[in-house]
C-alpha positions as CSV (number, residue, x, y, z in Angstrom):
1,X,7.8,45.0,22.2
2,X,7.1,43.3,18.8
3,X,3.7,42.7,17.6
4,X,3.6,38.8,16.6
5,X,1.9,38.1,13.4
6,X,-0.8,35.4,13.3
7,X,-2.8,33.6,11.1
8,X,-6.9,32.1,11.5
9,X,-6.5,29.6,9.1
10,X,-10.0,28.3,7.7
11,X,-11.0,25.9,5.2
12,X,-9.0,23.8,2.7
13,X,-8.5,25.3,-0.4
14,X,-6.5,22.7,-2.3
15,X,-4.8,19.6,-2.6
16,X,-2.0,19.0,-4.5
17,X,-0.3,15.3,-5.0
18,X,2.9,15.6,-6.8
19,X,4.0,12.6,-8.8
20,X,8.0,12.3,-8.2
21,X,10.3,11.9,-11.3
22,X,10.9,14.2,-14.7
23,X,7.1,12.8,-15.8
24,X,5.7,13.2,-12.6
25,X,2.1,14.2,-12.8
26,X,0.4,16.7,-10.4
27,X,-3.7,15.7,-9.3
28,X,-5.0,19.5,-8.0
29,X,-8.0,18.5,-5.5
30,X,-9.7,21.3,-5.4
31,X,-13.3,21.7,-4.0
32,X,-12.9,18.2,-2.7
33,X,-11.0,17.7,0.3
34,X,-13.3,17.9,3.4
35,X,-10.7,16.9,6.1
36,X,-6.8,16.6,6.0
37,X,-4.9,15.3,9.5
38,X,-1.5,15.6,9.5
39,X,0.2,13.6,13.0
40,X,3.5,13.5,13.3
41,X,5.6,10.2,13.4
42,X,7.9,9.8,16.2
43,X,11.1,8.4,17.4
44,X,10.5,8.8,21.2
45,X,13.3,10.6,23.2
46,X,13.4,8.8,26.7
47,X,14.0,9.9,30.3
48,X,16.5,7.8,32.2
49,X,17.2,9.2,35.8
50,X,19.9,8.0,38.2
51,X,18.1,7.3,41.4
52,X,19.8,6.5,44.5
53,X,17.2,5.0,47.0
54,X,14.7,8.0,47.2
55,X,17.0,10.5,45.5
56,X,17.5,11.3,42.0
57,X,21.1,12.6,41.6
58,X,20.6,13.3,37.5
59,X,19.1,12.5,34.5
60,X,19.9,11.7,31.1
61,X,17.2,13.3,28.4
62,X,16.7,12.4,24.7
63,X,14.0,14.6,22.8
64,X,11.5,13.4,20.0
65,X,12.7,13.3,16.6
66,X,10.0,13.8,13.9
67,X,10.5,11.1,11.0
68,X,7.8,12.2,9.1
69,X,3.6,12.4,9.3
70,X,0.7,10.2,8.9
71,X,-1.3,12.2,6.8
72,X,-5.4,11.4,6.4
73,X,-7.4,12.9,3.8
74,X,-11.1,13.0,3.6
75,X,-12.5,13.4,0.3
76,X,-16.1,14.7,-0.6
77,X,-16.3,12.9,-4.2
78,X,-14.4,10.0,-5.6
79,X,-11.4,10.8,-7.8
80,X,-9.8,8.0,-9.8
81,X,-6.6,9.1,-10.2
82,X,-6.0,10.1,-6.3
83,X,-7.2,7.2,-5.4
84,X,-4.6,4.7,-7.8
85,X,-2.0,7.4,-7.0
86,X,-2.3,6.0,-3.0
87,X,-3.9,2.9,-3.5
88,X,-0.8,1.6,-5.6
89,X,-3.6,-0.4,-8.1
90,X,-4.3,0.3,-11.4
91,X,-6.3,2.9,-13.7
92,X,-7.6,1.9,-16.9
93,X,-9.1,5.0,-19.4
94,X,-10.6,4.3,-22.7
95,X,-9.3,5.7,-26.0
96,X,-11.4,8.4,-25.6
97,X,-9.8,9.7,-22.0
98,X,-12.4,8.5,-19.7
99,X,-12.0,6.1,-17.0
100,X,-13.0,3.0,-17.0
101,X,-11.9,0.9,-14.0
102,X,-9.6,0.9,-11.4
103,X,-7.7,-2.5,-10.3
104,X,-6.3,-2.8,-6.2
105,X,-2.7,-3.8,-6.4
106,X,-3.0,-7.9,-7.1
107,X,-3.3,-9.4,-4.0
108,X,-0.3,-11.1,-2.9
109,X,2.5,-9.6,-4.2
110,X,4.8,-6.6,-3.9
111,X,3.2,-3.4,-4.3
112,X,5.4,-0.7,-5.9
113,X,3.5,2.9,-5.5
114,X,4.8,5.9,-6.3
115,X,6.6,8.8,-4.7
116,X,5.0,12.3,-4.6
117,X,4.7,15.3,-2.4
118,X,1.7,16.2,-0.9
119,X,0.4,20.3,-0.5
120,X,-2.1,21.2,1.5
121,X,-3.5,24.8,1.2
122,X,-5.6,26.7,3.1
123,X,-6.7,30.5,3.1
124,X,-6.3,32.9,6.3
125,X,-9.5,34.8,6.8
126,X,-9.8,38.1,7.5
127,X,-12.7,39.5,9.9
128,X,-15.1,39.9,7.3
129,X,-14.7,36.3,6.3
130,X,-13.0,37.2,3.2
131,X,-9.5,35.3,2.5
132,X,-6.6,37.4,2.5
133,X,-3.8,35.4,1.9
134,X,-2.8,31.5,1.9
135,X,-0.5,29.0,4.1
136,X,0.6,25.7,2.1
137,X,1.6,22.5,4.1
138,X,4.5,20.5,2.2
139,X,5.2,17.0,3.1
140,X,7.7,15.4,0.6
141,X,8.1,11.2,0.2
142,X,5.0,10.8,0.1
143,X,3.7,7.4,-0.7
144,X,-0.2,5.8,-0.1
145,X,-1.4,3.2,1.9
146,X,-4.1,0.9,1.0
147,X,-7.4,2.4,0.5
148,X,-10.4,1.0,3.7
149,X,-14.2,1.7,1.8
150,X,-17.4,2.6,4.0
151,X,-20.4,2.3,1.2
152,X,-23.8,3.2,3.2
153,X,-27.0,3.5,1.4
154,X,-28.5,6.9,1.7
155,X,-25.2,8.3,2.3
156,X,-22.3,9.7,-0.1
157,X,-19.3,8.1,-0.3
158,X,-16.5,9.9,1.4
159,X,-12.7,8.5,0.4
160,X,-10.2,8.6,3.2
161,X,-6.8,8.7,1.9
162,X,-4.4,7.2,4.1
163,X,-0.6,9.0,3.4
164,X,2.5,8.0,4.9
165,X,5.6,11.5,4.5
166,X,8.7,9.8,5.8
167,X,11.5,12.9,5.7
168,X,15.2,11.7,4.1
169,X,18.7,12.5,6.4
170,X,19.3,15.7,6.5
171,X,15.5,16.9,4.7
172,X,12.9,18.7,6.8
173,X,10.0,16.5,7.3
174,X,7.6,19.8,7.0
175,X,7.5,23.1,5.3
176,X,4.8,25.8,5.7
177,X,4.9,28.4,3.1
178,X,2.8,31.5,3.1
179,X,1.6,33.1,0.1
180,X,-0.7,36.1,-0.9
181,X,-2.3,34.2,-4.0
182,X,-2.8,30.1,-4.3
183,X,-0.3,29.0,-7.5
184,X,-1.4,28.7,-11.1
């Protein structure tokens, strides 16, 4: 008999958007995701049986196929450059490196956002509460969709990023890795 190994997951540690390409640039999230969702995108299998009157003599079976996940991320804070990354708009910083506005995507015309891979960590506990090791969620062609705003006075903003994985012939549309320390 073999012991199987599991793992209470707890919290989200970190969120990593990976900017495709030679100069792609990585945004760490980290303290300010509150919520990730990831739901898998389907192409239903179907269920076709050969009935005869009040018989069924066989059936012909097709399974799901995962094309990739609709992936929802809650954020505790506004960040700029997370938000232009899946928004597909513009980010404007002055000569000094701050930022000073953000433009949507002009309305009525093409929108061209990037690719990226998105990495969600987050730590296994151990009884005590303390973490003892970490499980990253990899979802590759990655790209946004456009950003929905809930403004409420008396309330913090919270962000929800809206991200759409769709997994290339032959690619895995998910990849868990486990690690004993969260990368550099």
């Amino acid at each position: 008999m073999s012991i199987i190994k599991e793992f209470p997951l707890a919290n989200i540690a970190r969120v990593d958007l990976i900017e495709d390409g030679e100069n792609g640039e990585t945004h760490k999230l980290v303290d300010i995701a509150s919520e990730a969702e990831a739901i898998a995108y389907l192409s239903e299998g179907t269920q076709t049986p050969l009935r005869v009157k009040n018989t069924i003599k066989a059936q012909n079976n097709t399974e799901d196929i995962v094309l990739g996940y609709d992936i929802r991320l809650v954020n505790a804070t506004l960040v700029p450059k997370a938000l232009a990354l899946t928004d597909g708009g513009e980010l404007i910083e002055g000569s000094n490196g701050e930022i000073e506005e953000y433009s949507a995507p002009e309305l009525g015309s093409p929108v061209n956002r990037k690719s990226f891979t998105t990495k969600i960590y987050t730590e296994e506990k151990d009884g005590d509460g303390e973490t003892i090791s970490y499980v990253c969620f990899e979802f590759k062609n990655c790209k946004g969709t456009p950003v929905n705003y809930n403004l409420q006075d008396g309330e913090f903003f919270a962000p929800e990023l809206n991200i759409r994985s769709r997994s290339k012939l032959g690619e895995s549309p998910l990849k868990v890795t486990f690690m004993k320390e969260l990368p550099a």
